[in-house]
C-alpha positions in Angstrom: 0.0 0.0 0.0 1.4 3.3 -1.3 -0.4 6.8 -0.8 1.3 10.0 -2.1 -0.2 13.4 -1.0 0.8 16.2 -3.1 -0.5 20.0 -3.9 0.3 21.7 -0.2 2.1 25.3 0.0 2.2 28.7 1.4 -1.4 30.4 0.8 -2.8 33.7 2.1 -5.9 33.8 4.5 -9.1 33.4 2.3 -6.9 31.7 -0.5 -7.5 28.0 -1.9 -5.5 25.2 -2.0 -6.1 21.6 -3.7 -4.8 19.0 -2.1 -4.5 15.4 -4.1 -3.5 11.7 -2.7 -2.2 9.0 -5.5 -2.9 5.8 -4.2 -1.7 2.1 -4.9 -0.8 -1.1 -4.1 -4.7 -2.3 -3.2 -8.0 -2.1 -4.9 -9.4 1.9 -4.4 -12.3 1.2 -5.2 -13.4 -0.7 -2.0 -12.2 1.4 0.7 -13.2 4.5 1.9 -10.3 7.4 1.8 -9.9 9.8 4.8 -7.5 13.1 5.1 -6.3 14.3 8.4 -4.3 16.7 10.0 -1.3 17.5 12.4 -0.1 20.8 14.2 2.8 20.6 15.4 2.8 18.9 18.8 -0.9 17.7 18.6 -2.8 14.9 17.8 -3.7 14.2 14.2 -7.1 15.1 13.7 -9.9 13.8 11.3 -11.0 16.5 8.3 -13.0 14.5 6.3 -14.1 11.1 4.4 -15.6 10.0 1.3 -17.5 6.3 0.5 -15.8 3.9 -1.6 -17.7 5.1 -4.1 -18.0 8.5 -3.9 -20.8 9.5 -2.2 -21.4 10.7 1.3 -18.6 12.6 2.2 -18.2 13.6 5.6 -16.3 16.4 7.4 -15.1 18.0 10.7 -17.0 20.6 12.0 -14.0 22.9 11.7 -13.6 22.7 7.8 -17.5 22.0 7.3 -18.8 24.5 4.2 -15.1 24.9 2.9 -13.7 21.9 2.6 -14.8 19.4 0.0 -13.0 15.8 -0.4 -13.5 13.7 -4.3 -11.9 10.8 -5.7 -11.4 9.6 -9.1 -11.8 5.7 -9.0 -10.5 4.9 -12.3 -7.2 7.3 -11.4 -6.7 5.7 -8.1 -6.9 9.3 -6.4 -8.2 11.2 -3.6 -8.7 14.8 -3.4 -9.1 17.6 -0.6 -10.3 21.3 -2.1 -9.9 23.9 0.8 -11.6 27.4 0.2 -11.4 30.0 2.3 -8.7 29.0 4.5 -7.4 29.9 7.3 -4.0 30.2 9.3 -5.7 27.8 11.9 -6.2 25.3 8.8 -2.0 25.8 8.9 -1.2 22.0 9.3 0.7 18.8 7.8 -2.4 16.8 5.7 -2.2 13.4 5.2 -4.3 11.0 3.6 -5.4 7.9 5.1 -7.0 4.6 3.5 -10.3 4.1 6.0 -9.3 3.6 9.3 -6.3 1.2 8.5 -2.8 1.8 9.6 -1.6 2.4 5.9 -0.7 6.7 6.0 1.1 9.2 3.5 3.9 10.7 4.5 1.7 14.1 4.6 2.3 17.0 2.6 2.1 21.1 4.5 -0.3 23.5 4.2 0.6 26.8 5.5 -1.5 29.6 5.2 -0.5 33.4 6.3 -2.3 35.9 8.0 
């Protein structure tokens, strides 16, 4: 199992950043895909999830409204689009595959004041 987060940078307050995860080594299409997050010297914390197929994405209350999480099945890829951002949104973002143990190695978002 192999997921690669890519897309994360420095970004002004109110800015956008898009936020992909290439995954391989299992079958995408049966697992749901999560992204987290980490500030330094806290837990990781959930952002969001989307179905194995799909639908019914989920997200934190925190990022709820400007965060929006897709995947392409036939790519083998996860995305995270983050609007409006914020320099509490200021984080390393990894992707996860469901709730398993299997983790990117994360990719920083930063965003200024």
């Amino acid at each position: 199992v192999q997921l690669v987060e890519s897309g994360g940078g420095l970004v002004q307050t109110g800015g956008s950043l898009a936020l992909s995860c290439a995954a391989s080594g299992f079958t995408f299409n049966q697992y749901p895909m999560t992204w987290w997050r980490q500030t330094q010297g806290q837990e990781r914390a959930w952002v969001g999830d989307i179905s194995s197929d799909g639908s019914m994405p989920d997200y934190s209350d925190p990022v709820k409204g400007r965060f929006s999480i897709a995947r392409d099945n036939a790519r083998n890829m996860v995305y995270l689009q983050m609007n409006n951002l914020k320099p509490e949104d200021t984080a390393v973002y990894y992707c996860r595959r469901g709730k398993s143990d299997h983790w990117g190695q994360g990719t920083q978002v930063t965003v200024s004041a």
